[in-house]
N, C-alpha and C positions, 0 to 999 in steps of 0.2 A: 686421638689425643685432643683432648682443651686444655683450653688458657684459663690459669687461674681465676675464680670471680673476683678478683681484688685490681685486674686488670680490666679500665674502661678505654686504654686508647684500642682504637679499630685502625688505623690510619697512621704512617710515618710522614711528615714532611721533610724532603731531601734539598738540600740550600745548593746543590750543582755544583760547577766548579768558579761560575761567576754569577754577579748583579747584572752586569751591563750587560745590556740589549746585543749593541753593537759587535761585541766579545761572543756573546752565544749565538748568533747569526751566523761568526766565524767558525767556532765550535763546531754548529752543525754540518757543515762544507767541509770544515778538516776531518773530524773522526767518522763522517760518513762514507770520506775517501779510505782512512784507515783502514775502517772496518772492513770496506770492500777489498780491501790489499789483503787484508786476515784470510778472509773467507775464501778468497783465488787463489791466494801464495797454498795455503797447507792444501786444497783440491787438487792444484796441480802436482805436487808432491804424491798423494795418493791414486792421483789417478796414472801416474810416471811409476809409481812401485808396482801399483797392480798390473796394470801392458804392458810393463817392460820383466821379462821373465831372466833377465840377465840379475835383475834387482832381488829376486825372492830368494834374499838370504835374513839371518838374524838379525843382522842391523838393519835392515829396510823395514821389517817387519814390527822393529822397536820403533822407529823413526816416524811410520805412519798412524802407529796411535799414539805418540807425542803429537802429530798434527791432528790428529780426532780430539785430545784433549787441550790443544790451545785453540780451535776451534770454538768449543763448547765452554772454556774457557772466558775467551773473548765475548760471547754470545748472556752469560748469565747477566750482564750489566749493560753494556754497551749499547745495543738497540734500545733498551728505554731512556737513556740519558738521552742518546742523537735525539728521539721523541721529545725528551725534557725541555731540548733547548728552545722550541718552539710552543712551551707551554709556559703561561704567566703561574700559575702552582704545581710545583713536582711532588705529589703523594705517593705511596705505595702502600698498601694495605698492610695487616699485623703478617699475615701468613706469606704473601706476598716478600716482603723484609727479610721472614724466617728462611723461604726457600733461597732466597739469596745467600745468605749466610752461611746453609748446609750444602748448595754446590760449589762453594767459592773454596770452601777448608776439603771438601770430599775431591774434586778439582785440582785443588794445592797439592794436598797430600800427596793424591796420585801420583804427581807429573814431580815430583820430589823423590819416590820412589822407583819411577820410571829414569830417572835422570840415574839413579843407582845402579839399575840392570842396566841399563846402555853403559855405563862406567865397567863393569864384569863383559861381558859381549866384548868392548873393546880389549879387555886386561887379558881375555884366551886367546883374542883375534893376535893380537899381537904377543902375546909370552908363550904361547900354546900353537901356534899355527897348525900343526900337523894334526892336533886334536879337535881346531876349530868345531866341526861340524858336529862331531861326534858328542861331543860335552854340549855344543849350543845345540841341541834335542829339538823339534818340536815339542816333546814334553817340556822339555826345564822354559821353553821359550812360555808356553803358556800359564806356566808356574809361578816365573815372574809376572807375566802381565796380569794373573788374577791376585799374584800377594801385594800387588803395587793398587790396584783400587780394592784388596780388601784395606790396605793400612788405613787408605785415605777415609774410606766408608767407617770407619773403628776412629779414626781420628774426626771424621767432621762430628758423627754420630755422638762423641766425650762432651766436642766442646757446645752442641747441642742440646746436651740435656744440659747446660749450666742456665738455658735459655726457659723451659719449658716451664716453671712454676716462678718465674719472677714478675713481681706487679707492677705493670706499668701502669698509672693514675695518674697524669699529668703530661711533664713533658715530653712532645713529640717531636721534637726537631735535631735530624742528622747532620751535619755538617760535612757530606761529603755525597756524592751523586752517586752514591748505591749503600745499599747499611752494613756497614762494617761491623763485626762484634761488638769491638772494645769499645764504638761509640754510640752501637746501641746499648749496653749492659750500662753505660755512664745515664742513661733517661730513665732504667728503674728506681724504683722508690727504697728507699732506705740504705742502708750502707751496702755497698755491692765491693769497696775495694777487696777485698781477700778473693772474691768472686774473678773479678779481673786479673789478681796476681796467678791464678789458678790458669786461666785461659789464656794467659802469656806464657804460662809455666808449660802446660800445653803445648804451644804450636811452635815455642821455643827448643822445646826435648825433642822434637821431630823434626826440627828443620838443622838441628846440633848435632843429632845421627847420625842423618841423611849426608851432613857436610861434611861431615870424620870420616864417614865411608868413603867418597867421593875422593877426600883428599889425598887417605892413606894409597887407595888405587890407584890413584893417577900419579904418584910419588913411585910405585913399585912400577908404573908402566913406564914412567921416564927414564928411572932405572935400567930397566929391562931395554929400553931402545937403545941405549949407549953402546951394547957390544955386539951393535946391527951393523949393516951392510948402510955407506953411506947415503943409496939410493932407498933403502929400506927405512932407514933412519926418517930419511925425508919425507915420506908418506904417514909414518905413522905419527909424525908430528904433524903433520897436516892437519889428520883424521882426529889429533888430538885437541890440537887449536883449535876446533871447531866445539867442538864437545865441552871443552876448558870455555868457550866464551858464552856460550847458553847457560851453563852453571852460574858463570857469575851473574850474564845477566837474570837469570832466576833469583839468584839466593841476596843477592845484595839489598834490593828494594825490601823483602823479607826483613832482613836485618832492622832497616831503620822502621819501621812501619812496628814492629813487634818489643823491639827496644825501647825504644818511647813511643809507646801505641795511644798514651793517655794525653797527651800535651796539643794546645790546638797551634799548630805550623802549619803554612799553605803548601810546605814543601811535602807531608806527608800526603795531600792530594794530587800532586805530582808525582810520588812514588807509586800514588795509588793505581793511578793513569798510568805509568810504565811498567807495574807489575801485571793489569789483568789487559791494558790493549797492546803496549809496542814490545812487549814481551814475545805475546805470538805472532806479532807482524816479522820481528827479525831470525824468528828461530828458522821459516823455512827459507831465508833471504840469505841466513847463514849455512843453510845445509846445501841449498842449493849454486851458491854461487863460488864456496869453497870447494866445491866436490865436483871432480870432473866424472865419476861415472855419472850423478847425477844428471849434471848437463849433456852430458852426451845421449843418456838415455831418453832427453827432452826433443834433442834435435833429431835423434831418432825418431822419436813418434810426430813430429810436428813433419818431416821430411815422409812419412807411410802416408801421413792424414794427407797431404801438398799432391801424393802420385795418385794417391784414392779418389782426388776432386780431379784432376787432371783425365784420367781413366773413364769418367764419369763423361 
């Protein structure tokens, strides 16, 4: 694939999320810590599913490529910002910009339709118990996980071609610390809004789906817990509470970002920052610190690894 000849920028300049020196000095130090919180928190979650063989059921299995994909996630932008903040011009190349864009909606997507299969997982875990195993399949398990990154690879892939023959001949400057669509398709040359209403239209019908599914399930599961056992009850509101507050904090930042996707607010850079970093910093902070197999299957292996150096 080429770029139109009508297109002469090579290069995006990215504005970060500040001016001041002394602000992205701080910048660097905080989301340096972040990011390292990112990359340890979902590790240890995967490396606690894999050793702990108490863990290999459907939910764990869904749970640890939700943390491969807020991972990679966190990773498509973050490391060059932290990089940005100690650079006087933050560029990024035309292709460079593009790959951004196509892992960010392929990413999104994904982890949008993976939030849907964990919503079913839990809707037989709990309405279904006795069938748990048997319905949640190794098959149907990998069924979901490959319908879940084909949606997103079908979803990034749409709103990508809206990119591929558009001329950009002048201005090149993003206003936000990684290239967003809707602000880069606003630097092409000639009228692009129908263009833009299209790639709202877009990530809006998939993130509208995704949240009707989500909601009808979790209305029929709360349902379903009411004529449970009170210690039963207890649990599966637990397992729900947890699951109920990664959605929102998914889908919410979603909302305002894609609702007025076109309007310049610093608040949308704040959403932007909590949608692709503290996103996945609390998703395993929430799986983990709400969920006592978790923890216990942690002190389990940190208690093997304590006897193993001891032994030694």
């Amino acid at each position: 694939m080429e770029k139109t000849n009508q297109s002469v920028v090579s290069e995006f300049i990215l504005l970060g999320l500040s001016k001041s020196q002394n602000l992205q000095i701080l910048f660097f130090l905080g989301f340096s810590v972040v990011y390292g919180g990112i990359v340890l928190g979902n590790l240890l979650i995967l490396v606690t599913v894999i050793f702990d063989s108490c863990l290999h059921t459907p939910m764990y299995f869904l749970l640890i490529n939700l943390s491969c994909i807020d991972m990679i996630l966190a990773s498509f932008a973050t490391p060059k910002m932290i990089a940005d903040f100690l650079r006087d011009r933050k560029t990024i190349s035309w292709w460079g910009c593009y790959s951004q864009m196509f892992f960010m909606h392929l990413l999104g997507g994904s982890e949008m339709m993976l939030l849907v299969a964990m919503a079913i997982d839990r809707y037989v875990a709990i309405c279904k118990p006795l069938y748990y195993m048997t319905i949640m399949s190794p098959r149907v398990l990998i069924g979901l996980l490959l319908s879940s990154y084909a949606v997103g690879f079908v979803h990034s892939s749409s709103q990508m071609a809206f990119m591929l023959n558009l001329p950009f001949c002048g201005p090149n400057v993003v206003d936000s610390f990684f290239c967003d669509l809707p602000l880069v398709i606003k630097l092409a040359c000639g009228d692009t809004y129908v263009l833009q209403l299209l790639v709202v239209a877009d990530s809006g019908l998939l993130s509208l789906v995704c949240f009707l599914l989500l909601l009808v399930s979790y209305m029929v599961i709360i349902y379903s817990v009411r004529h449970h056992t009170a210690s039963g009850s207890s649990k599966a509101f637990s397992t729900l509470s947890a699951h109920i507050t990664v959605v929102t904090l998914f889908f919410a930042p979603c909302v305002f970002i894609y609702v007025w996707p076109f309007n310049r607010y610093s608040i949308d850079k704040i959403l932007s920052v909590f949608y692709t970093i503290f996103t996945p910093l609390l998703n395993p902070i929430i799986y983990t610190l709400r969920n006592q197999e978790v923890k216990a299957a942690i002190r389990k292996i940190r208690t093997q690894h304590t006897n193993s150096k001891h032994a030694l």
